[in-house]
C-alpha positions as CSV (number, residue, x, y, z in Angstrom):
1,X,-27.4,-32.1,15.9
2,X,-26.2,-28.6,17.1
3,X,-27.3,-30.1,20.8
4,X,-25.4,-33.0,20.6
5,X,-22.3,-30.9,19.2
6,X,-22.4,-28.5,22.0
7,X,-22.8,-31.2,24.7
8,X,-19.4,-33.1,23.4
9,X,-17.8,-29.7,23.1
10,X,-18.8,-28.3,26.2
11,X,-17.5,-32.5,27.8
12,X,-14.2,-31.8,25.6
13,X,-13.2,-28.4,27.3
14,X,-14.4,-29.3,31.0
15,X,-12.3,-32.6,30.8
16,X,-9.2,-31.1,29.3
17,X,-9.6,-28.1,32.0
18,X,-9.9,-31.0,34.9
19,X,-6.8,-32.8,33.3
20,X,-4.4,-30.0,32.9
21,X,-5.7,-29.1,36.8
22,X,-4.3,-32.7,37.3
23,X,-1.1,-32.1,35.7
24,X,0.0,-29.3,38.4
25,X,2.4,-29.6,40.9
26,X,0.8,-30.3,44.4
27,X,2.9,-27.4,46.0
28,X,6.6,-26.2,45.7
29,X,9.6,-26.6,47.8
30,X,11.5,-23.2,48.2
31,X,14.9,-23.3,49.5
32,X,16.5,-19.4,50.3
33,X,19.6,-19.1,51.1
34,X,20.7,-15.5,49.1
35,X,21.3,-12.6,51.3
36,X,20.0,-10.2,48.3
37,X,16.8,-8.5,48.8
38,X,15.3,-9.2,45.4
39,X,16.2,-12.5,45.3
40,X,14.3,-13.6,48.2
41,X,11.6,-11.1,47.6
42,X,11.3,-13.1,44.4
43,X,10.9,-16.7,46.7
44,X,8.5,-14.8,48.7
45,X,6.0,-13.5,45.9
46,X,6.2,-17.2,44.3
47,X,5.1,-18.9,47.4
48,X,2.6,-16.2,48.1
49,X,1.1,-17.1,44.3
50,X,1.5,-20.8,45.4
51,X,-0.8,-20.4,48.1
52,X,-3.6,-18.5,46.5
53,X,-3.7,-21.3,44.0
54,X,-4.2,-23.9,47.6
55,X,-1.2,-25.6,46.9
56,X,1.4,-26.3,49.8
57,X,4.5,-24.7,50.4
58,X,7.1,-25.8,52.0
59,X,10.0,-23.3,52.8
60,X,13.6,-23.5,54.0
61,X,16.0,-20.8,55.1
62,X,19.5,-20.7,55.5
63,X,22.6,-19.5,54.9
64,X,22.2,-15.3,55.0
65,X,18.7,-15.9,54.1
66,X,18.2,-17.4,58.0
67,X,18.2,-13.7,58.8
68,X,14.6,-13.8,58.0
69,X,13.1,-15.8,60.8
70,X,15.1,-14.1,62.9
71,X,12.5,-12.2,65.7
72,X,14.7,-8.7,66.1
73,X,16.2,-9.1,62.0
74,X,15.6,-5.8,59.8
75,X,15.5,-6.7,56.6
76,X,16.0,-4.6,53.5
77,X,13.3,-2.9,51.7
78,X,12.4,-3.0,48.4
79,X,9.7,-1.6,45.8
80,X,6.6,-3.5,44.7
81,X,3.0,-2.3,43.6
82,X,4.2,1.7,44.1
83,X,5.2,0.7,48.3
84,X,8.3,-0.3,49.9
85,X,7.7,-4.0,51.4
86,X,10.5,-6.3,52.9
87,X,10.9,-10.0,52.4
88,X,10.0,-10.5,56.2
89,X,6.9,-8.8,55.6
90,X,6.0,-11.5,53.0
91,X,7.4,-14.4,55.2
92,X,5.1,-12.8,57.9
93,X,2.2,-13.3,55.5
94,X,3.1,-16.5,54.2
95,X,3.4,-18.0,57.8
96,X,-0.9,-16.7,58.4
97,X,-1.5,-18.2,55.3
98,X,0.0,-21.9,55.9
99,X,3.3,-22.0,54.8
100,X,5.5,-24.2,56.3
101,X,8.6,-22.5,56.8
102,X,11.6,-23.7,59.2
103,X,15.2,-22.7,59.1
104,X,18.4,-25.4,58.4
105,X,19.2,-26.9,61.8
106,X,22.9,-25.5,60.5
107,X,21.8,-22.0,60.6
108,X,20.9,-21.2,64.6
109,X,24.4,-22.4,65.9
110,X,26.5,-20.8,63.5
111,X,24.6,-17.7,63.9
112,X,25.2,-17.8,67.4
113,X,21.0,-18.1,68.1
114,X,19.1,-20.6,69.2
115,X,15.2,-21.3,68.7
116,X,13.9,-18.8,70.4
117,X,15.9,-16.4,68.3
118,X,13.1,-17.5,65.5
119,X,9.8,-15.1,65.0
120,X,6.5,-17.3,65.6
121,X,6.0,-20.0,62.9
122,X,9.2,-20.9,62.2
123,X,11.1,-24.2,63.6
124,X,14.1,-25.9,62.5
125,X,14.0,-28.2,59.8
126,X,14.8,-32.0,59.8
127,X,17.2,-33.0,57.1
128,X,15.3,-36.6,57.0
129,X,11.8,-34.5,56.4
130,X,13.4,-32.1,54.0
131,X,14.9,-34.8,51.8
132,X,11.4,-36.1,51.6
133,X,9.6,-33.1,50.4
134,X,12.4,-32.5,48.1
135,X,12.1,-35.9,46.8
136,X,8.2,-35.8,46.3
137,X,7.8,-35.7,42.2
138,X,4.6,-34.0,43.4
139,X,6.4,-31.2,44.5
140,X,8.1,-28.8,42.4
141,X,11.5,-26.8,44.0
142,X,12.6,-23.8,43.8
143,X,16.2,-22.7,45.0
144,X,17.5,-18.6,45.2
């Protein structure tokens, strides 16, 4: 009897952890467009999290926060974990690890850039492609 009981317990737990796996988003969306650099440090540590769990990420900058893909942009430093990190450093990171990450196609003219303005691994985004992702229930998005 104590077999039996331990073999539906031990089914029990390993379908409800496979379920609730189920129920989780397959990625987020993560539009930046703050120029403050806690705000977008915040974007950046969420879609770093994202990715260690190997879900996509799917990034869009613009606005002040376009300043980020920017090649020859220095941007501001903040504390985390007892060092002084930027939100390009985390960008940089995301990028290695897969992120997709392109800047609003508004965001290079008005800045007075052009593509090759951008650091490697960012392009410009495609409104119809963005609309997409944003409208995927299977996505979850985030906006700072």
């Amino acid at each position: 009897m104590k077999k039996v009981l331990l073999s539906l317990t031990a089914t029990l737990v390993l379908g409800a952890s496979a379920s609730a796996s189920d129920n989780l988003a397959k990625g987020l969306n993560v539009m930046i467009t703050s120029a403050d650099t806690q705000t977008q440090m915040m974007g950046m540590v969420l879609s770093t999290m994202t990715l260690k769990e190997k879900k996509e990420v799917n990034m869009v900058l613009c606005s002040d926060a376009g300043n980020l893909a920017l090649k020859d942009f220095e941007a501001g430093k903040i504390k985390m974990q007892g060092e002084e990190k930027t939100p390009k450093m985390l960008l940089q990171g995301l990028i290695k690890e897969g992120a997709n990450v392109e800047v609003c196609p508004l965001f290079l003219p008005n800045a007075g850039k052009t593509e090759a303005d951008l650091m490697e691994g960012v392009s410009v985004a495609k409104p119809p492609m963005v609309a997409k992702k944003l409208l995927d229930k299977d996505l979850q998005t985030l906006s700072y």
